[in-house]
C-alpha positions in Angstrom: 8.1 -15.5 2.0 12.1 -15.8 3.5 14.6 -14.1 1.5 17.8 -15.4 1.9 19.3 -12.0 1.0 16.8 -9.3 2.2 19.4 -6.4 1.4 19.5 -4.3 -1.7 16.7 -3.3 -4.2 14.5 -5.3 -6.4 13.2 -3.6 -9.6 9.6 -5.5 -10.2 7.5 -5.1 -13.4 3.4 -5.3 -12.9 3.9 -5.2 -9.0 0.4 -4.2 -8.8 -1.2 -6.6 -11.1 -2.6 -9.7 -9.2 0.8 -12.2 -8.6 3.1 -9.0 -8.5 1.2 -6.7 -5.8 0.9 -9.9 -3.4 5.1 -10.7 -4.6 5.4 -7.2 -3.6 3.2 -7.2 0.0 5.0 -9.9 0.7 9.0 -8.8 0.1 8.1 -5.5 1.2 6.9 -7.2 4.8 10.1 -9.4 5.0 12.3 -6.3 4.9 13.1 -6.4 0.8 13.0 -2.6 -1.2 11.1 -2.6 -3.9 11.2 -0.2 -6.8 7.8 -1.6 -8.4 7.0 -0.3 -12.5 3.7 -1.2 -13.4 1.7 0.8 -16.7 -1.6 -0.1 -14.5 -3.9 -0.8 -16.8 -7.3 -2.8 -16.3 -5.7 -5.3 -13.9 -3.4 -3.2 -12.2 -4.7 -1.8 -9.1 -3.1 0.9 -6.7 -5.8 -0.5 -4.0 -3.9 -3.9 -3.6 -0.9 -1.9 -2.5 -2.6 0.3 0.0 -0.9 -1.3 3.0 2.8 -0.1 1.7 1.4 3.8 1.7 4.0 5.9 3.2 6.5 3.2 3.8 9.8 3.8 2.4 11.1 0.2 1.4 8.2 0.6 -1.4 8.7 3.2 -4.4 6.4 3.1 -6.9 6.6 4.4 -10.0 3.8 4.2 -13.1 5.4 3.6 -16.1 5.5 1.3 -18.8 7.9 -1.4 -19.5 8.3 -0.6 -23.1 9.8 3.0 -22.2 13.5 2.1 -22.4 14.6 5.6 -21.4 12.4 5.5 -18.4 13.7 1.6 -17.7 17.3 2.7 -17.9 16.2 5.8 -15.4 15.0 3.6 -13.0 18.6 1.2 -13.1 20.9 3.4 -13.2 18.7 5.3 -9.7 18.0 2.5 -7.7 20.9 -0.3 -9.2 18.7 -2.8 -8.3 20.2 -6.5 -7.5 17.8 -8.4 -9.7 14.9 -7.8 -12.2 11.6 -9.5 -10.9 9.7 -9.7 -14.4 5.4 -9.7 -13.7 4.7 -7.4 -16.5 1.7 -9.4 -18.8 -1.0 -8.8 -20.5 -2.8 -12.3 -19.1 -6.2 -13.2 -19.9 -6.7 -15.6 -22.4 -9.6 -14.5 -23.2 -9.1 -10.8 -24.2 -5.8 -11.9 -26.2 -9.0 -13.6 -28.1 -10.6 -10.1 -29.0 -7.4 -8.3 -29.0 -4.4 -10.1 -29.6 -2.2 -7.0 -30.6 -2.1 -5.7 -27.0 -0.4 -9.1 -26.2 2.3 -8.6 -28.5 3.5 -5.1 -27.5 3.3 -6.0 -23.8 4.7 -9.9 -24.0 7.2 -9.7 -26.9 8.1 -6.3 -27.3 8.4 -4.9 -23.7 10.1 -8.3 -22.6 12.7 -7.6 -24.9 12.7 -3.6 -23.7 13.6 -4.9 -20.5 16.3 -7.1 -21.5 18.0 -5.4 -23.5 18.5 -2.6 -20.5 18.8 -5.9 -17.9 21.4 -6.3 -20.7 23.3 -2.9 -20.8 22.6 -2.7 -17.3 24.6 -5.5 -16.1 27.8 -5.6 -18.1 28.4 -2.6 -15.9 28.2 -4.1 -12.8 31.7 -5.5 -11.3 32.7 -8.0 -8.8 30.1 -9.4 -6.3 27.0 -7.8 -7.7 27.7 -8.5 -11.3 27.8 -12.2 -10.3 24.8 -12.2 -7.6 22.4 -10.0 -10.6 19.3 -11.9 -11.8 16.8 -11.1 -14.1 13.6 -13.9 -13.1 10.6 -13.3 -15.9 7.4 -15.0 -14.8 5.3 -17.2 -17.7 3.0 -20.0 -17.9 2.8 -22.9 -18.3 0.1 -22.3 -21.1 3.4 -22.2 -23.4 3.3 -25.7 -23.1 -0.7 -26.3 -24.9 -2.8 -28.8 -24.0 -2.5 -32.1 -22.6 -4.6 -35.4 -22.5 -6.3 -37.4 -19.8 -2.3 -38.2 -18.5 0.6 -36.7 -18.2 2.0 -33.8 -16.9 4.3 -30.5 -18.6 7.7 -30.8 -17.7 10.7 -28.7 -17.9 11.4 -30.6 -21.3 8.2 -30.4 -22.7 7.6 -28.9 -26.5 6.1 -25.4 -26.4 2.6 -26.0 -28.6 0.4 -22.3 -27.6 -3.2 -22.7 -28.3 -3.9 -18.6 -27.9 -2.3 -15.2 -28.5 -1.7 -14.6 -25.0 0.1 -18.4 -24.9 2.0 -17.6 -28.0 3.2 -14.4 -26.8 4.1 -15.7 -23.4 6.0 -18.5 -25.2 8.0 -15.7 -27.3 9.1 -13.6 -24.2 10.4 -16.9 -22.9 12.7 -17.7 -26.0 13.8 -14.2 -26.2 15.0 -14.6 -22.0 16.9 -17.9 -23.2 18.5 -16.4 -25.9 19.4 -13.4 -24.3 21.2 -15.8 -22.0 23.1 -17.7 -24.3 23.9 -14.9 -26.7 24.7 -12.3 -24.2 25.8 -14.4 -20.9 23.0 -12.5 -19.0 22.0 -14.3 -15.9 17.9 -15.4 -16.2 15.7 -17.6 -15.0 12.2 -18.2 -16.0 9.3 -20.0 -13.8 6.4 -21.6 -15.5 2.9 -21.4 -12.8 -0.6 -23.3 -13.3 -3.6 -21.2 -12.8 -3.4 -18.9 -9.5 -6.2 -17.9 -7.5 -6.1 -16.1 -4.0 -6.8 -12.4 -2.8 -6.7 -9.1 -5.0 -6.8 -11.5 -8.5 -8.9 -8.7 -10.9 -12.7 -10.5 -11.4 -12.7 -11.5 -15.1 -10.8 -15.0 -13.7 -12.3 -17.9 -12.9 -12.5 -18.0 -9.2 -13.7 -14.4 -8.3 -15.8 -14.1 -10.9 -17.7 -16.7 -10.5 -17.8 -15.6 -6.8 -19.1 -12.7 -7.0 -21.7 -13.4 -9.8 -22.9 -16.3 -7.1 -23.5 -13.8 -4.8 -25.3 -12.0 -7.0 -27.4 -14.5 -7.6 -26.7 -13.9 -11.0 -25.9 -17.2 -13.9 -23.0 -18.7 -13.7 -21.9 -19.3 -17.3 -19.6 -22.4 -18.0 -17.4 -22.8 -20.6 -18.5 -26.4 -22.8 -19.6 -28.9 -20.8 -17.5 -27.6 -17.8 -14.4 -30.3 -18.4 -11.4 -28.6 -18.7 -9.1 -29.3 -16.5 -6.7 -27.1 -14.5 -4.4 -27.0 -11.4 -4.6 -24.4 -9.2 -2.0 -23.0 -7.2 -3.0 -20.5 -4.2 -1.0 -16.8 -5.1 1.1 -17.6 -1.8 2.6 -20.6 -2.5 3.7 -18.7 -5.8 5.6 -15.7 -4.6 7.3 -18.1 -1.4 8.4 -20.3 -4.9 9.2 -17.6 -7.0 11.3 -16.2 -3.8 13.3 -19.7 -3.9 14.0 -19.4 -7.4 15.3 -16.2 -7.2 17.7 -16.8 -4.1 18.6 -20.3 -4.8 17.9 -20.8 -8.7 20.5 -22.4 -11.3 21.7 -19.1 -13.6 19.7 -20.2 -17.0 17.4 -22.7 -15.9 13.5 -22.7 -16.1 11.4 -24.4 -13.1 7.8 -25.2 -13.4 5.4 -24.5 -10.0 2.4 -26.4 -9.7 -0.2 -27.0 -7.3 -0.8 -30.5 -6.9 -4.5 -29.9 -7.0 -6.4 -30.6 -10.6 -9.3 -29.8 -11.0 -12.7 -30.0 -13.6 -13.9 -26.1 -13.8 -17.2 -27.3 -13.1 -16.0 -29.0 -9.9 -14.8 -25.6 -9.3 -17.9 -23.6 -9.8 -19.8 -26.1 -7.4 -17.7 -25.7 -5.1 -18.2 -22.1 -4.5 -21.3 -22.7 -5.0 -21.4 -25.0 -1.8 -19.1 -22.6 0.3 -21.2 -19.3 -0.4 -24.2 -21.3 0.7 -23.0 -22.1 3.9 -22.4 -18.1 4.4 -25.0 -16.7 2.6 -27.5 -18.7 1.7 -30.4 -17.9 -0.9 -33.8 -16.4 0.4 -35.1 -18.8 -1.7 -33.7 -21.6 0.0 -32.7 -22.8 -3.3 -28.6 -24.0 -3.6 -26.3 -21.9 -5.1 -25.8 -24.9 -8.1 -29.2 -23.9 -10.1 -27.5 -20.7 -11.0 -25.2 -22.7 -12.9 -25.5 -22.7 -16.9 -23.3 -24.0 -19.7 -22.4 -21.5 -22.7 -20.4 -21.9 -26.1 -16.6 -22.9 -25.5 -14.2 -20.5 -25.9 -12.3 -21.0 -29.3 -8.6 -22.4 -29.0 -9.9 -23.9 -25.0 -7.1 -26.1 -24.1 -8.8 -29.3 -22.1 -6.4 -29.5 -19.6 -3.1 -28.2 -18.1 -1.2 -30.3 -15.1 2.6 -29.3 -14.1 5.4 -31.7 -12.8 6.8 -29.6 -10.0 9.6 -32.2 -9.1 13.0 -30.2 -10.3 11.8 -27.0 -7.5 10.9 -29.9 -5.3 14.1 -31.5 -6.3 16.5 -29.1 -6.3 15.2 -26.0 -4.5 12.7 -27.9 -1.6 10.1 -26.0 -2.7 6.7 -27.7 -1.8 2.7 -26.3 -1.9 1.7 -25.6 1.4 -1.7 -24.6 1.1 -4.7 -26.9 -0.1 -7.2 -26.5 -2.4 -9.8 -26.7 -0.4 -8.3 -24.5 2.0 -7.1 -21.9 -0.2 -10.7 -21.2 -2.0 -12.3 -20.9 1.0 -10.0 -18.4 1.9 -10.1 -16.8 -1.3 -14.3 -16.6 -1.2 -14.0 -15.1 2.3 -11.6 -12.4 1.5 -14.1 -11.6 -1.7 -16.9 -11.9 0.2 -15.1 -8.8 3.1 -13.5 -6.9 0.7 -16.4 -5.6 -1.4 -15.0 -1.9 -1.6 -12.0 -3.4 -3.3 -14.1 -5.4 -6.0 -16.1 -2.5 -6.6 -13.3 0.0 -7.0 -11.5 -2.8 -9.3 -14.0 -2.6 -11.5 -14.5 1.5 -12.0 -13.2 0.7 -15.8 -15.0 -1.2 -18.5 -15.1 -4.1 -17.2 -18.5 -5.2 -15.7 -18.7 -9.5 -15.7 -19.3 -9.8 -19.4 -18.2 -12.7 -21.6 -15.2 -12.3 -23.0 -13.2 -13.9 -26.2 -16.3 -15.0 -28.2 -13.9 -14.2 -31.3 -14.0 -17.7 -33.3 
């Protein structure tokens, strides 16, 4: 991650959730202060920022994004020169079995923190009232689901398929309109489905990972077809870094990592990389642990971004492959056991989720 600007303070929401705590590992190390808000609940993980302990370019503070006094607090202290906006409740699957959650988090803190974004910046003056951002972080979910072609642009219609989708897609029309009706200076990024380390172990990749490992079955949603492009964490924060530096005041930019692919392709895959590192006592491969369960209700078949406007305009471009990137994201699994295990001191144990129909 470069910043062109590496003075002054960012204020970042969910900095220790999965995409935030490696945005945050990664400004922290290119000189950046970070004043990081994060409620940490189930996904949010104190472990992933373990590296920043003691270093004073990282404050950390637990709070909630919905707490407008403690939001306002944290402004008017640190004056941040933009709002990096992580903040989610993300898993399509619980917004399934509890969809409220969503709401409160999505909608209602989204507007929270622009409203104080809001307040905040009319009084800024001169330079820093012009250089402030506020950059919220959504999905390309928003978009629903496409066919066998095509791709989701900038332009395409929001259609969500789930409460976490829908609620994602209302934070994002609350940022526009907070821009247009206020003049306050956002910008929104749309991702594909990120995988890399410290991602919590009810996703795709490390749960399927670690359940491999276990020998345990390896359930797949439907007959395994959805489709999905995956974008290594890394690529994301060095793209969310341009956006932020270089990005047009009101304009959204979808990231996307050139690399569809079926789940099921997925799942064999690790399947074929943890065989050639730990392979079963049984000699048998890692693929007969596969099994194919109910579809989730609402499963959009597949989701594929056009990342040519931050190609375009910004010269943002992935940088690591697919294959590369899982096989770096199994081996950092595979040696970080203590952080898996500690990740998942809650409720949380490998179960299915979202069975709601």
């Amino acid at each position: 991650m470069q910043f062109d600007d590496p003075t002054g303070t960012l204020l970042v929401t969910g900095g220790a959730g999965f995409i935030g705590g490696n945005f945050v590992l990664g400004a922290v190390a290119a000189g950046v202060r970070i004043v990081n808000l994060d409620a940490l609940t189930y996904a949010g993980n104190l472990d992933t920022l373990a590296p920043l302990r003691g270093d004073p370019r990282h404050v950390f503070v637990h709070g909630d994004i919905g707490d407008r006094r403690e939001v306002d607090r944290l402004l008017a202290e640190h004056r941040p020169r933009a709002i990096v906006n992580f903040a989610a409740e993300s898993h399509v699957d619980r917004s399934i079995d509890g969809p409220a959650a969503f709401i409160q988090t999505n909608v209602v803190g989204t507007l929270v923190m622009l409203e104080a974004a809001r307040d905040y910046w009319l009084t800024l003056t001169g330079r820093e009232r012009a250089d402030f951002r506020f950059l919220h972080i959504s999905t390309d979910e928003v978009y629903g689901s496409l066919g066998d072609n095509g791709y989701f642009a900038e332009t395409t219609p929001y259609a969500p398929n789930s409460p976490y989708s829908a609620s994602k897609a209302a934070s994002d029309h609350l940022v526009r309109s907070f821009h247009h009706t206020y003049g306050l200076p956002v910008l929104t990024t749309h991702c594909s489905n990120n995988y890399g380390p410290y991602q919590f172990p009810d996703k795709l990749i490390p749960l399927m990972t670690l359940k491999t490992v276990a020998g345990e079955a390896l359930p797949v949603y439907g007959d395994g077809g959805n489709v999905r492009d995956w974008l290594h964490v890394a690529d994301h924060c060095a793209a969310i870094t341009r956006v932020l530096e270089t990005g047009r005041v009101g304009q959204t930019y979808n990231i996307g990592g050139n690399s569809e692919r079926r789940n099921l392709d997925v799942v064999k895959e690790i399947c074929r990389l943890i065989d050639a590192r730990l392979p079963r006592a049984d000699g048998l491969p890692r693929e007969s642990q596969i099994t194919f369960v109910d579809d989730r209700p609402g499963h959009d078949r597949r989701y594929a971004i056009d990342a040519g406007k931050i190609r375009g305009e910004l010269g943002w471009v992935p940088s690591v492959s697919f294959d590369e990137g899982l096989a770096l994201t199994v081996d950092w699994y595979l040696a970080n056991a203590e952080w898996v295990v500690r990740a998942q001191t809650g409720s949380y144990r490998g179960e299915r989720l979202g069975k709601r129909a």
